[in-house]
N, C-alpha and C positions, 0 to 999 in steps of 0.2 A: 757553415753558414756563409763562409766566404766568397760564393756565384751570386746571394740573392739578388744584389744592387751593381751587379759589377757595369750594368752595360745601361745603365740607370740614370742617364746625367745632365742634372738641372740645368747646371751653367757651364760657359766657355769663357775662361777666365785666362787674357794676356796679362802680364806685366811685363810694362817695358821700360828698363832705365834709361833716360834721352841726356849723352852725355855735350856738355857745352853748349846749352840751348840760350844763350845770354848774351849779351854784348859788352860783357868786361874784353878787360886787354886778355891776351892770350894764356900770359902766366897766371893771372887771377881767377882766370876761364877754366885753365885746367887744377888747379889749386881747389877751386868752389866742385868740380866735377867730380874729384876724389871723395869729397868727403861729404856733397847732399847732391848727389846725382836726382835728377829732375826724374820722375813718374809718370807714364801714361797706363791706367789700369781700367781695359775692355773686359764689361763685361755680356751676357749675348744670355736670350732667356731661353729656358726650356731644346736648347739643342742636343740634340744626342750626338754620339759619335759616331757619326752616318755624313762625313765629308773625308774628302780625298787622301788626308794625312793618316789616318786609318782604315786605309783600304778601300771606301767605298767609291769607285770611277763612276757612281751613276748620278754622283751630286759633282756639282760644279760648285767649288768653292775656293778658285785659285790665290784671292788676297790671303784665305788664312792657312792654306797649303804651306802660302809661301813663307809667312811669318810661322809656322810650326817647324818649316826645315829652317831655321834659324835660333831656335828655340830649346826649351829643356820640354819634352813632350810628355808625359806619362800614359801609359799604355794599362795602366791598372788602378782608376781613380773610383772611390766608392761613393756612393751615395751616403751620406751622414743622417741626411732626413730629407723625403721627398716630396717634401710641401716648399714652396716659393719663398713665402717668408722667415720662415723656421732657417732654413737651409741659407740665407742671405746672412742675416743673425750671426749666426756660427762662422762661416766663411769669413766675414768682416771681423767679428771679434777674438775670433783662436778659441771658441770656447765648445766642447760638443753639447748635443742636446743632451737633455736630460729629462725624466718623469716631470718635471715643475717646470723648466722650460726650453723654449724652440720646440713648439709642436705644432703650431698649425699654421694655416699661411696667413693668419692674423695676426704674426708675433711682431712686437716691436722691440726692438733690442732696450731701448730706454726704460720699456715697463719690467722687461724679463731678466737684466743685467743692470739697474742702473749705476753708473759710475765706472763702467770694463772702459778701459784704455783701448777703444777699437784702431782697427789698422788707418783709416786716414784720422781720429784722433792724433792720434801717435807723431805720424806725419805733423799733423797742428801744430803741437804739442815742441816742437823741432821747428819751429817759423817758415813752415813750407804755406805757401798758399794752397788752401785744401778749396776744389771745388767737385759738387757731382753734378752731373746732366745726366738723363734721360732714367732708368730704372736700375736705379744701381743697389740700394733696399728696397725692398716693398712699399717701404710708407714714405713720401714724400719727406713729412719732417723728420722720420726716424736720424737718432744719435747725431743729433740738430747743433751740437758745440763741437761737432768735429768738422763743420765746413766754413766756410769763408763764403761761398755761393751756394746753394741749390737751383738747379736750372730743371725746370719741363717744359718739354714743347708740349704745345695746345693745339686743337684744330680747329677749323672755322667754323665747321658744324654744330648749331647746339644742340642739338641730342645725343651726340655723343662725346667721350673724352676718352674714354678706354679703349674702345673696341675698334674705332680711328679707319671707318669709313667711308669713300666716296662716291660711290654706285648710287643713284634715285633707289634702286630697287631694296636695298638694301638698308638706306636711309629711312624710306618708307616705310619700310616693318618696324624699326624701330620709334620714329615717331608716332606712327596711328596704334600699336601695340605695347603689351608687356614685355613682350616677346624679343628675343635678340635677334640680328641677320643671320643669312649665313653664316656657316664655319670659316668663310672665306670669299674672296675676293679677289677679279683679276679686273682693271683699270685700264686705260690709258691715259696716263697722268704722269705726270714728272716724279720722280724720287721724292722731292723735299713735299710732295702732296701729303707723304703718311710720316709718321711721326718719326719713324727711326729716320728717315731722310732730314728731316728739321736736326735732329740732333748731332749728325752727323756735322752738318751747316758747323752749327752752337761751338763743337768742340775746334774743328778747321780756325772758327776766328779767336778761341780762347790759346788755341798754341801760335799766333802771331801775334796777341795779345799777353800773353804770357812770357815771349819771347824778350820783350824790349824792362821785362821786371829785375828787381837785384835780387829777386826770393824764390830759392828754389820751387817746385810747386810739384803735389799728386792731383793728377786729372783724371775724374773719374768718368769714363763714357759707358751708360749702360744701353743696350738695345732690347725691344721686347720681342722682336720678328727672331724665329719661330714661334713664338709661345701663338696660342690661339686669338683671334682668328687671322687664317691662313693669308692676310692681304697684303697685295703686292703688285707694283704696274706690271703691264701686260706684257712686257722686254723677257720680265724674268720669269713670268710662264711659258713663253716661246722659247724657252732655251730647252724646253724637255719637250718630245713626244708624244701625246697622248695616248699613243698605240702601244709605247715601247712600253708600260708603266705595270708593272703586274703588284699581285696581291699577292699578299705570305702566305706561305704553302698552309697555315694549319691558325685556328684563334685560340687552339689550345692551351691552357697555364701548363707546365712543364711540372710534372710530379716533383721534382725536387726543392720547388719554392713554395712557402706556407700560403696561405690563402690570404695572408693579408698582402703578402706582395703582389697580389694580383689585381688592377686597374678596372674599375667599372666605367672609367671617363665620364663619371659622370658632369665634368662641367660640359663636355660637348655635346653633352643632350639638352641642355639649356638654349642652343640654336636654333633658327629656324631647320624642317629637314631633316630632323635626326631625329628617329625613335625614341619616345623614352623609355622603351623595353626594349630587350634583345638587338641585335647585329645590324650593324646597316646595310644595306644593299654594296652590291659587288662594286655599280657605278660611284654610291658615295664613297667607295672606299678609294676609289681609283681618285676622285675628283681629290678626298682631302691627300692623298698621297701626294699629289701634281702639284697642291698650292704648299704643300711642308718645304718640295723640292725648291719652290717658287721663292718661299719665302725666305730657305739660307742663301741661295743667290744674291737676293737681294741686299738681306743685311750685310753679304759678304765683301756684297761691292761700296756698300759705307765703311768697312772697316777700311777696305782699300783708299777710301779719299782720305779716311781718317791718316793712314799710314803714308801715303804721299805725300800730305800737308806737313805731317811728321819731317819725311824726308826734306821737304824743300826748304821749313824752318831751321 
């Protein structure tokens, strides 16, 4: 059973220890740095291992290339459970799933554990200022006494919060219908227009704000780009080809994985566009592959402001 989930992977999870990030004197600087080394913990939704540091040259993802070559990488990470929330749960709290819980992408660690010492608990728990911005659990106020802040970024638009786009066209279905936009979205619009850009912002001014503290601190920054839908300005569509872009040789499930590991996608037919039987057309398939590509660039290059701001603090 050991192939089923190998290549399966919900999240891209940094941790980085940021040593002497304070303005004590030097000796007290390196003193406080030994023994509560300061935390920055990225995390990134639904990306597979389909950027540069594992081989794939057809995605552009040089900020986390380059923090991976500096890094402890794992080359054999398994899927524990492959639902959203379930799977945050578990990661955050060391706990695995089990038949009663972490099972669906409705879990809240509060309901399904309550009282587990989770990892930015723990932190707390140690007079670290705990904060999260952007999707770091699924549920906003999940495991709500392990932070000091929760931060979301919002968008202007009121018809949506989640799906976080700024196209008319796209805006429009969602207002006059039930019905969701597109799978995806390409823009010309500045970064901080979609929500991972806001949070990207959030976290930039909480580590110069964090920097002038006497308390150590874990900063939790989560992104939702890749997860669906695919949107992202226009900079980081233009970095791919639309010609050069192919389709997987085959849609076939592999005889050797059971049938439950096999994906109906079904949230993506909940889109405007997409069948809700059978295959999509070759074009949709080409378009969602362009804005997948679209959209770790994008996020990639938030990590990177994230990791500058880092450096310059």
């Amino acid at each position: 059973m050991k192939n089923y989930f190998q290549y399966q992977l919900c999240l891209f999870i940094a941790i980085l220890t940021v040593l002497g990030c304070n303005t004590k004197s030097r000796t007290n600087q390196k003193n406080q740095s030994l023994s509560k080394p300061n935390v920055l913990f990225i995390v990134v939704d639904d990306l597979r291992p389909e950027i540069g540091i594992y081989g794939a040259g057809h995605i552009k993802s040089p900020f986390m290339d380059d923090l991976a070559g500096q890094s402890l990488v794992f080359d054999r990470a398994y899927c524990n459970v492959p639902v959203c929330g379930a799977s945050r749960a578990s990661v955050l709290s060391g706990v695995r799933p089990g038949r009663y819980r972490f099972l669906d992408f409705k879990t809240f660690l509060d309901q399904d554990y309550p009282g587990i010492t989770s990892l930015p608990k723990n932190f707390k728990n140690h007079d670290y200022t705990t904060i999260s911005n952007g999707k770091v659990y699924h549920h906003i106020k999940d495991d709500s006494l392990a932070w000091d802040e929760v931060w979301q970024p919002t968008t202007t638009n009121p018809w949506n919060t989640r799906r976080d786009y700024s196209t008319k066209e796209n805006l429009r279905i969602e207002m006059d219908s039930t019905a969701r936009g597109y799978p995806y979205e390409k823009a010309e619009v500045h970064d901080t227009v979609y929500l991972d850009g806001k949070t990207a912002q959030k976290a930039i001014s909480d580590l110069k704000k964090l920097k002038a503290s006497d308390k150590p601190f874990f900063l939790a920054v989560g992104f939702l780009r890749p997860h669906l839908p695919f949107n992202a300005p226009a900079k980081y569509w233009e970095m791919y080809d639309a010609e050069n872009i192919s389709l997987p040789a085959n849609y076939q499930q592999p005889e050797t994985t059971p049938q439950e590991a096999y994906h109906n996608f079904g949230e993506l037919r909940s889109y405007s566009g997409i069948p809700k039987n059978g295959p999509v057309s070759d074009e949709m398939a080409k378009k969602l592959i362009h804005g997948y590509y679209a959209s770790v660039s994008y996020v990639d290059a938030q990590i990177g402001k994230v990791l500058e701001a880092l450096k310059e603090q």
